[in-house]
N, C-alpha and C positions, 0 to 999 in steps of 0.2 A: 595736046601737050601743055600748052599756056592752061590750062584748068588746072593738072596735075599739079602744074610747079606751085598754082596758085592753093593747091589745097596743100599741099605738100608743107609750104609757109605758113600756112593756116595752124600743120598741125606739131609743124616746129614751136608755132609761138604758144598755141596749147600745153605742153611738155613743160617748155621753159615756165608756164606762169604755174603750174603745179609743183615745180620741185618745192621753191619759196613756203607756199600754203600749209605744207607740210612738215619742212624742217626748221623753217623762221620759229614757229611758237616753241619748239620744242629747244632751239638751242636759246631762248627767252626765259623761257619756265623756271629754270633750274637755278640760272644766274641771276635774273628777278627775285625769285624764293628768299635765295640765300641774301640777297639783300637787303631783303623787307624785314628778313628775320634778326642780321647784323642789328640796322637800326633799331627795331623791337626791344632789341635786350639793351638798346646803348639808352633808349627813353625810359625804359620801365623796368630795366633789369632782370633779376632773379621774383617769379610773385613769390607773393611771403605765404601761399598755404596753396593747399593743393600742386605742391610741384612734383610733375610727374616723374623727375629722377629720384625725390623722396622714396615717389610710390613706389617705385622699384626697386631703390634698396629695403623697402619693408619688407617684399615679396622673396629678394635674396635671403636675408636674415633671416625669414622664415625657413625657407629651404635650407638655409646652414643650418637650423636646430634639429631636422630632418634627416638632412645628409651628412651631417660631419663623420670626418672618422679621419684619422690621422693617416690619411695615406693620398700619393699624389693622383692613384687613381679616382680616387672620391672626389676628389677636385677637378679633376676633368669633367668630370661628367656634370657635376655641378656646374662649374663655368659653361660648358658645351650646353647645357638645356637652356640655361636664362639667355645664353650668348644667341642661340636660335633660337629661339623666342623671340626678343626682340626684333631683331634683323628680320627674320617673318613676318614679321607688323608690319615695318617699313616696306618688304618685298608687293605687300599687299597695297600699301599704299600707294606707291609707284604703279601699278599692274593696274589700281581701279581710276588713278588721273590722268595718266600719260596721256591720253588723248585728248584730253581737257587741261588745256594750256594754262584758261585761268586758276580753275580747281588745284592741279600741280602745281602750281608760281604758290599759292596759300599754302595748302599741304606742306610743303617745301620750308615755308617761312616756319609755320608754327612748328615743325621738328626742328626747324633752328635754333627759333628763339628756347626752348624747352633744352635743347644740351648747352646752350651756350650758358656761361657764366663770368664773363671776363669783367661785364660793368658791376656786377656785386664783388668780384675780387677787387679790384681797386678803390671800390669805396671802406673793404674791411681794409684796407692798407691806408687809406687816409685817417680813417677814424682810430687807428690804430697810433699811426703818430699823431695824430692830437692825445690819446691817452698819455703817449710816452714823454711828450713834454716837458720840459724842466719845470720842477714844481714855481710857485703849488700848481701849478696848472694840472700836473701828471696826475693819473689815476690808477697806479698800477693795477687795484684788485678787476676794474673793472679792462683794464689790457689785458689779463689774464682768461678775462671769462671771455672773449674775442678770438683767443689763439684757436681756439678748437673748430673755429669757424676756417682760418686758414692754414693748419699744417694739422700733425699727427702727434705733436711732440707736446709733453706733458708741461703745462703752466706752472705748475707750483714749482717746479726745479730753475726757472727763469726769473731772471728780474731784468732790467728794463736795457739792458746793452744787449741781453741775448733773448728778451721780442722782438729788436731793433732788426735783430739778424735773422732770425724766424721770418719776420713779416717780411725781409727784402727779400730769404733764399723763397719765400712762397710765391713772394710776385712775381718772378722768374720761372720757378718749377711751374706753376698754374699757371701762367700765361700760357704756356703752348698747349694744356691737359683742356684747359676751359676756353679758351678763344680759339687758337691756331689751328691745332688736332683736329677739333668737329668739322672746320669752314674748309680744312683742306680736304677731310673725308669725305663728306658733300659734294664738294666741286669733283671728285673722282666718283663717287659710289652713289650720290643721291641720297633719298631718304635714306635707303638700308645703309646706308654710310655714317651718316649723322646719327641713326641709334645704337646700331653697330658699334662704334667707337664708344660714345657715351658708355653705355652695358660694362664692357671689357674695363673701362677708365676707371666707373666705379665700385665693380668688383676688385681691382689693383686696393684701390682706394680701404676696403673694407676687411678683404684678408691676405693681401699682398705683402707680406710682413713676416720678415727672417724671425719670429718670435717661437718662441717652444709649439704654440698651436697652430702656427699659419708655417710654417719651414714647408713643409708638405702639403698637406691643404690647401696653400695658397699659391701653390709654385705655377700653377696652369695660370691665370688671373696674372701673376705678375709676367709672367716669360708672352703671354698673350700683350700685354701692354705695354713691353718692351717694342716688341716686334710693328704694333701699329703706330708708336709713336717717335721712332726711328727716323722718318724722312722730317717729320712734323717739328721734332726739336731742334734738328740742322737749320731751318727754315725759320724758325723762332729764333735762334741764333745768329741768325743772318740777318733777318729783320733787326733786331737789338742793335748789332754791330751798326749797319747803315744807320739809323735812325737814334743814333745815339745823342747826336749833335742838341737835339729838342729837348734836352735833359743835361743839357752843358756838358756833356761826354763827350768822348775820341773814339769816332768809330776806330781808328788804329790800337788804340790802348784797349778797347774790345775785342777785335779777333788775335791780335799778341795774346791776350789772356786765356781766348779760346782752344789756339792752338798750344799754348805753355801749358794750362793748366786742367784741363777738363778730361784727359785721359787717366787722370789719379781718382778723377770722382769714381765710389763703386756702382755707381747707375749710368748705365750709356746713354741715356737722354737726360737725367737734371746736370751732367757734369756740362753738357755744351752749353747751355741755356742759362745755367748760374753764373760758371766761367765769363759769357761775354757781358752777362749785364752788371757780375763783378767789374769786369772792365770799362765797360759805357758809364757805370757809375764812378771810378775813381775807387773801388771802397775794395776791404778784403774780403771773404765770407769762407766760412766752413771753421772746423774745429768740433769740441764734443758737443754731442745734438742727442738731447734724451728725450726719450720714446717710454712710454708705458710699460714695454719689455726691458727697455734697458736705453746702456748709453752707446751711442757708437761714436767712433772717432775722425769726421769728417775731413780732406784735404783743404790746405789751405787755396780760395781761386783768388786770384785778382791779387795787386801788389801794397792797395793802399790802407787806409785805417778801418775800421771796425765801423760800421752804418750806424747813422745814427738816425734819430724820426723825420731831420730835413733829408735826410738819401732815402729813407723807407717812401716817403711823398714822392722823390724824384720815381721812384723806384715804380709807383704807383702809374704816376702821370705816363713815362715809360711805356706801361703796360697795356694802356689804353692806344697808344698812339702805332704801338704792334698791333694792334687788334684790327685796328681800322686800317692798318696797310694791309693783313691779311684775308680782308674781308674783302678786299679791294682786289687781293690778288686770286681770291677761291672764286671771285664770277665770274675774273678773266680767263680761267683754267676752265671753269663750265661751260663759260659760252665757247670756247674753242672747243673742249671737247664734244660738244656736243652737235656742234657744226662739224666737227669731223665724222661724226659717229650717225645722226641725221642723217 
């Protein structure tokens, strides 16, 4: 009997040293990745060639000259092939590291660092209000040729009060699309998360657009990008609100603004995410916002004056300070999930 209990113990303490070996690396991996990849893009940002979200919007655009046809079923299908495509890649990716702790933690990073884009958006938002400057400092032609780097809205119809309000509504709407979005999909879905999102973001991005040719066409791509960035804008929103303070804001004067004014916006995620950082800033934003197709007529969010290049900075610094709470908060969510799921 004293043998038994003593192998018994033996193969108790066997069991217990195996669960660790197995699920430590793995609830590691994911939450390491993502934040080797955060950093990545906060050091080196967006590379200037060969970016592999370019490559694939080449590969869409192509397909759109292929498939177009003005109907909402041509868009599905469109979206549905690139959308599984991608997500395939990542499926694969996952399938050939998982078991390679350090291989996944890298994999992991470099799909990070490649959808993220949070530290190139607030560098176009600082160089942006250095353009808009009170002469002569300012530069308009060359703030103009910048917009198309951050929103959709046609430069030549703006001067320099409404790039002011372009570059702030962008550092708001892009924050959650390029920082939050990806690091929260990640922390829930993994690689096929982080491309997944990406895919759908920039298909939104390219025909997602109430215009004569995208109404239909586009409709799958946008109702797709509503629906994944739904949790992700609340979250971006919350983030803003708290962390307002680091930008001379009231987290209270943020979510007042979120809850007053972000149900008027006609997009269910830029309405929260503008609304609170209208608010965290102090500033107003929305009114007419012209686009390539046309103009549309924005709600007014937030209570105070019109941004100007020192709020488009705030607006910027802001951005980055969401990012990195967010990045913070997508490893906590992976390693937890993943020690549950381990």
């Amino acid at each position: 009997m004293p043998h038994q209990r003593s192998e018994g113990i033996r193969g108790a303490g066997r069991q217990r040293q195996a669960g660790p070996s197995v699920a430590c690396p793995s609830v590691r991996s994911r939450a390491v990745g993502l934040a080797l990849g955060a950093v990545t893009d906060a050091i080196f940002a967006d590379p200037a060639r060969w970016h592999p979200v370019a490559g694939f919007g080449s590969c869409a655009a192509a397909l759109e000259r292929r498939w177009y046809a003005d109907r909402r079923s041509a868009g599905v299908a469109y979206a549905a092939v690139l959308v599984a495509g991608v997500v395939g890649v990542g499926v694969a990716a996952e399938a050939t590291t998982r078991r390679r702790p350090v291989t996944h933690a890298l994999a992991t990073a470099v799909a990070t660092w490649a959808v993220l884009g949070g530290t190139s958006l607030a560098a176009h938002g600082k160089t942006l209000a250095a353009l808009l400057d009170v002469p002569p400092r300012s530069d308009l032609e060359a703030a103009r040729a910048l917009i198309p780097a951050l929103c959709g809205r046609d430069p030549e119809l703006l001067d320099a009060a409404g790039m002011a309000r372009a570059g702030t509504e962008s550092m708001a709407e892009n924050t959650s699309d390029a920082a939050v979005a990806p690091l929260l999909w990640g922390a829930v879905a993994g690689i096929p998360g982080l491309l997944g999102y990406r895919a759908i973001n920039t298909l939104d991005a390219m025909v997602g657009y109430r215009s004569p040719r995208y109404l239909r066409f586009g409709w799958a791509a946008a109702r797709a990008d509503d629906v994944v960035n739904l949790v992700p804008s609340r979250v971006t929103a919350l983030l803003s609100a708290g962390l307002a303070a680091a930008v001379g804001g009231s987290p209270r004067a943020a979510l007042a603004a979120w809850r007053r004014d972000a149900g008027a916006h006609p997009s269910p995620n830029a309405g929260p995410v503008e609304a609170a950082t209208a608010g965290a800033l102090g500033v107003g934003l929305g009114g007419p916002t012209a686009y390539a197709h046309g103009v549309e007529n924005r709600p007014r969010l937030g209570s105070g004056p019109p941004p100007t290049p020192t709020d488009l900075r705030r607006a910027a610094r802001l951005s980055r300070v969401v990012a990195a709470a967010a990045a913070v908060l997508a490893c906590a969510v992976a390693a937890c999930r993943e020690r549950l799921t381990g």
